[in-house]
C-alpha positions in Angstrom: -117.1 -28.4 0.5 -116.2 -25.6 2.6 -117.4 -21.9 2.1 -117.0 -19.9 4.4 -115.6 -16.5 5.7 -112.2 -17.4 5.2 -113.1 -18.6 1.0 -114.8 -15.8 0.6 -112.2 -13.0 1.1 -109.5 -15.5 -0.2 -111.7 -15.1 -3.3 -112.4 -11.5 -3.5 -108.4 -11.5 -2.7 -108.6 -13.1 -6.5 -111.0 -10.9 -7.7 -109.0 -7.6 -6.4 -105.8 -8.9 -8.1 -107.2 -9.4 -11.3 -108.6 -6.4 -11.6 -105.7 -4.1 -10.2 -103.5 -5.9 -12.7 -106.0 -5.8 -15.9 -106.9 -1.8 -14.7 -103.9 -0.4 -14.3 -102.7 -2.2 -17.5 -105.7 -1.6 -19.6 -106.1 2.1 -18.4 -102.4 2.6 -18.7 -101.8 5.1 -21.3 -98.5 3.7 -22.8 -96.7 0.7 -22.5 -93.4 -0.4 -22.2 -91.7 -3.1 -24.2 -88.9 -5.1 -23.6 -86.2 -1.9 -23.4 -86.9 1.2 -22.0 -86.6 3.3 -24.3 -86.2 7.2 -25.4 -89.7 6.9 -27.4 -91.0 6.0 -24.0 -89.9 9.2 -22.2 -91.9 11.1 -24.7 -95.2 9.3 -24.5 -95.0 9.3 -20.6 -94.3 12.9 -20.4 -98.3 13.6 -22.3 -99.6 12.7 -18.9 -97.1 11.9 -16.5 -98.9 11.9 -13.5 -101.6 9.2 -14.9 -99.3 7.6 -16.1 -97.9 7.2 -12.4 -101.0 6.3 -11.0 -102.1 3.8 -13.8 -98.4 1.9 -12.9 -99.1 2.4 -9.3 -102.6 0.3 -9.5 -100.7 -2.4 -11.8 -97.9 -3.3 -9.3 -100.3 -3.5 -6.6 -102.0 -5.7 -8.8 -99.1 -8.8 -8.4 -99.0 -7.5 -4.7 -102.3 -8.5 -4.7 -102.1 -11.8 -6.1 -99.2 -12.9 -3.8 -101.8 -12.0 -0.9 -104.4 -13.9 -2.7 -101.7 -16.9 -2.6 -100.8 -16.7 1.2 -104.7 -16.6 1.9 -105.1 -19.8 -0.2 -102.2 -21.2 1.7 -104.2 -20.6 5.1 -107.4 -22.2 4.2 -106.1 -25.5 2.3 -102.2 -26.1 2.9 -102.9 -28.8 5.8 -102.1 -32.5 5.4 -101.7 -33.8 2.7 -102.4 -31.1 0.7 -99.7 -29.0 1.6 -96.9 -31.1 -0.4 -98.1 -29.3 -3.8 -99.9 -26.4 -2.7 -97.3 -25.0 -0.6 -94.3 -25.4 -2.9 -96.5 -25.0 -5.7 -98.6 -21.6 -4.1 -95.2 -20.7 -2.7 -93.2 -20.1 -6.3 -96.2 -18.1 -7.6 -96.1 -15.7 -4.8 -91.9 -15.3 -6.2 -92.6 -14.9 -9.3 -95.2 -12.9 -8.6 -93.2 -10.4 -6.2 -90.3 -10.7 -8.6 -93.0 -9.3 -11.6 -93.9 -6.6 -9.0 -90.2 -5.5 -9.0 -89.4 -5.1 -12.8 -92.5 -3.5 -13.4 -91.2 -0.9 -10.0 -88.2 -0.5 -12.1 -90.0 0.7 -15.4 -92.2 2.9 -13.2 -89.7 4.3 -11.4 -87.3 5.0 -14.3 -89.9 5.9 -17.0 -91.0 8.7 -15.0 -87.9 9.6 -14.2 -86.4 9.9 -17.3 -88.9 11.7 -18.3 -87.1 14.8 -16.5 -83.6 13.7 -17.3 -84.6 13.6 -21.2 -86.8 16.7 -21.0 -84.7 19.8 -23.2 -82.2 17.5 -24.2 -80.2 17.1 -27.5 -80.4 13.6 -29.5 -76.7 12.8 -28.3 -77.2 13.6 -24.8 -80.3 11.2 -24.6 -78.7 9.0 -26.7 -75.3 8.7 -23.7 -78.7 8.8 -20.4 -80.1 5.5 -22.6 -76.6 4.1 -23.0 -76.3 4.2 -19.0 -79.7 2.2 -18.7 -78.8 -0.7 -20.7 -77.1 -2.6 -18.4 -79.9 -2.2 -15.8 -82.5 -2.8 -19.2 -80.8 -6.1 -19.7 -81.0 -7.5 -15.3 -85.0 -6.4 -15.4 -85.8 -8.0 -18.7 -84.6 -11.2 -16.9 -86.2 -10.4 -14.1 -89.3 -10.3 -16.4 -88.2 -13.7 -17.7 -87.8 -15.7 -14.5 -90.5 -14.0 -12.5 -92.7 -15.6 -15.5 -90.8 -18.9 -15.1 -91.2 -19.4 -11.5 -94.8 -18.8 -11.5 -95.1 -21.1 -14.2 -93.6 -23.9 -11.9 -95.3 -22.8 -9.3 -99.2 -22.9 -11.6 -97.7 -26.4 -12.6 -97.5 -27.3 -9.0 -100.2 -25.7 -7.9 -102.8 -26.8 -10.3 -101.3 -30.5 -9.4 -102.6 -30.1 -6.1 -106.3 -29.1 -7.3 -106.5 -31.8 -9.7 -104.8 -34.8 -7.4 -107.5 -33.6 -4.1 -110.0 -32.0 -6.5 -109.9 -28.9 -4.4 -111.6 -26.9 -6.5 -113.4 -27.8 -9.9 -111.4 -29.7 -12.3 -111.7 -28.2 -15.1 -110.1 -24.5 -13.0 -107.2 -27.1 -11.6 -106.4 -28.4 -14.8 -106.1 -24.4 -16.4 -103.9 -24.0 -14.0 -101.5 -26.2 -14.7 -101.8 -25.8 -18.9 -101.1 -22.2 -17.9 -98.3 -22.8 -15.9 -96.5 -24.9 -18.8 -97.3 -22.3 -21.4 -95.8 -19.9 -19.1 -92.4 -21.8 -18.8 -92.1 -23.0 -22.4 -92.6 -19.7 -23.9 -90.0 -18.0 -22.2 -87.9 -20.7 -22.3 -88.2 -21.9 -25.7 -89.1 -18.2 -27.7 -86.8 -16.1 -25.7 -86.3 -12.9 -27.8 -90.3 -12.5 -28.6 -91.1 -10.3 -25.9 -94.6 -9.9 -28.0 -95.8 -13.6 -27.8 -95.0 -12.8 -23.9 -98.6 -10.7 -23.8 -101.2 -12.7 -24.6 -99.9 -14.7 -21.1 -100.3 -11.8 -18.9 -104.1 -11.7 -20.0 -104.3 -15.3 -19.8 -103.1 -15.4 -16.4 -105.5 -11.9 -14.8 -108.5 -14.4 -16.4 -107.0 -17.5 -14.0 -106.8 -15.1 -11.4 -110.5 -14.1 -11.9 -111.5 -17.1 -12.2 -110.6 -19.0 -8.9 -112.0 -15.8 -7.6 -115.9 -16.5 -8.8 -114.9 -20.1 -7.8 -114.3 -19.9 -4.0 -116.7 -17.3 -3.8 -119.5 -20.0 -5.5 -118.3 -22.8 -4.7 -115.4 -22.6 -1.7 -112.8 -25.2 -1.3 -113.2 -28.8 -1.3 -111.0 -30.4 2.0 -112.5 -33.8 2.2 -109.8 -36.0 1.5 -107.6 -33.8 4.7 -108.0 -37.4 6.8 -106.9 -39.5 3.7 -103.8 -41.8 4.9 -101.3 -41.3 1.9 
């Protein structure tokens, strides 16, 4: 096993991730669903400003976990690890990024809308909505795919844990369950953006996770010499 400096702050990488994405969510204080919608503009507009900040700390959150990835990367993608962990590693950091970016869009247009809606008459809010749906409609499947390419990618990635045994097999083999369940629930129950959330959670607890691990245990590179 190797622990070191460079586990360690790959694993309070982790640990940072999680907990900018479950914080800003958790603290957040509304939510938006699939759609923006005009509902949302009001319950922004309470507290605008938290609002802002709360979003702020969740973006930074799959920023976050894309660094966690590229630090992984530096410590364990040598021979012949690097066949599944890079590729694997690789498509998380997408999806990831590509999460970051629809949820920029929501923050961006829920706060503001929140001044285009403000003093407004039901038909003129009604004909601001009805120029977001086409943009509503590329972010959800940004949404969609951001949560599909990860999945590939945890599918990948978790290959590479089990097959080397990189880290504990029980956290490798998480990784790849997760990584299916994220690809056959968007793929398979397309139009329940509900069943989409318990994932989210899900995936901040895998995050968290190989966070304590390389901080406890570190990485295990002893089969880098095996001739495959």
């Amino acid at each position: 096993m190797i622990k070191n400096f460079e586990t360690r702050l790959t694993g309070w990488f982790f640990i940072a991730a999680a907990a900018l994405l479950w914080v800003g969510w958790a603290l957040s204080p509304h939510h938006i669903g699939e759609y923006i919608k005009s509902e949302d503009f009001t319950e922004i507009g309470k507290d605008v400003w938290y609002w802002i900040w709360m979003f702020r700390i969740h973006i930074f959150g799959w920023v976050a976990l894309a660094v966690a990835l590229f630090a992984f990367l530096t410590v364990t993608a040598k021979r012949p690890f690097g066949v599944l962990l890079s590729p694997g590693a690789g498509m998380v950091i997408a999806g990831s990024l590509i999460l970051a970016i629809g949820s920029a869009y929501y923050y961006n247009f829920g706060a503001w809308g929140v001044g285009k809606t403000m003093g407004k008459s039901p038909e003129e809010i009604q004909e601001f909505m009805d120029g977001l749906l086409f943009t509503n409609q590329y972010v959800t499947c940004f949404f969609r795919f951001g949560r599909v390419f990860s999945g590939v990618g945890l599918v990948l990635l978790g290959s590479g844990l089990v097959k080397w045994s990189i880290v504990k097999s029980w956290l490798g083999w998480f990784t790849i369950v997760l990584g299916f369940a994220a690809m056959g629930i968007v793929m398979l129950i397309p139009e329940h953006w509900e069943i989409y959330k318990p994932l989210f959670h899900v995936k901040v607890i895998w995050a968290l996770a190989m966070g304590i691990m390389l901080l406890m245990n570190g990485v295990n590179l002893s089969k880098a010499s095996v001739s495959e």
